[in-house]
N, C-alpha and C positions, 0 to 999 in steps of 0.2 A: 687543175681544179680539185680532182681526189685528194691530191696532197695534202691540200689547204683543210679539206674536210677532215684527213684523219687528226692531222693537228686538233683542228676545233674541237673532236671529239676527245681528244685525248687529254685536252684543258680544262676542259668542261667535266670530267670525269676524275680530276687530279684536283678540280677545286670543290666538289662534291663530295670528295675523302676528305680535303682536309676540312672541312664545314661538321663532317659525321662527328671526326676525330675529336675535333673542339668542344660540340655537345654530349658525347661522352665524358669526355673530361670535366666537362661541367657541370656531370651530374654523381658527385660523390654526395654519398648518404652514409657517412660511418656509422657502422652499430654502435646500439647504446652498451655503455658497459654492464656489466653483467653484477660490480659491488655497487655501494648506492652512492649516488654522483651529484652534481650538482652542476649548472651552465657558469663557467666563470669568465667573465668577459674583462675583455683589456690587457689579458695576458699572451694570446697566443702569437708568434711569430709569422711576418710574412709566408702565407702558403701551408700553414699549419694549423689555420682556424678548424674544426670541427664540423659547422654547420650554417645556414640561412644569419646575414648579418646584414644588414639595412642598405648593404651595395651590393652584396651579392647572394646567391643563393645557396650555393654549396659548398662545401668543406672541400680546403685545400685552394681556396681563392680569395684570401685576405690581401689587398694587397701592399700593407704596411707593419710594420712590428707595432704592437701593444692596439691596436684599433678598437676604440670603444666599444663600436657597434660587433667585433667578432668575438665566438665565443670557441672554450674549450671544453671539453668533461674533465672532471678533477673528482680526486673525493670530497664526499660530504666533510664540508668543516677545514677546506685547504684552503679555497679561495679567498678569503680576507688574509688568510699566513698569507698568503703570495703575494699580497697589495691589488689582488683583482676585486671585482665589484658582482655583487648577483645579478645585477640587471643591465641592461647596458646605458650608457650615458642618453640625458636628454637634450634634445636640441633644445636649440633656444636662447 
């Protein structure tokens, strides 16, 4: 019966790491840049969005290339050169 328990405890403790691990991760906030920037949405790459995008919350969890709703920091005045958009797409 001990056995059984240190098992139980030791899954239970091994699934409570990886639950922290996930929320950590999923709470990237990148600094804002420091020249002056602008949100440009629809460009950034699976996993490389920036920041809060209408499926998820934080940056680094886009989970498609070009996603309307994620954004990047660019500079002022890049985003339309690049084919992005300043706001992100509307449903509808």
């Amino acid at each position: 019966m001990k056995a059984h328990s240190t098992v139980a405890v030791a899954s239970i403790a091994a699934a409570i790491t990886s639950v922290l691990a996930l929320a950590a991760q999923a709470q990237v906030h990148p600094e804002k840049p420091t020249y002056k920037y602008e949100k440009c949405y629809g460009v950034a790459k699976a996993g490389m969005n920036d920041c809060f995008t209408a499926t998820s919350s934080c940056g680094g969890t886009a989970k498609v290339d070009n996603d309307p709703s994620a954004w990047k920091y660019v500079p002022v005045g890049t985003c339309l050169k690049i084919k992005g958009a300043l706001a992100p797409a509307k449903k509808g």
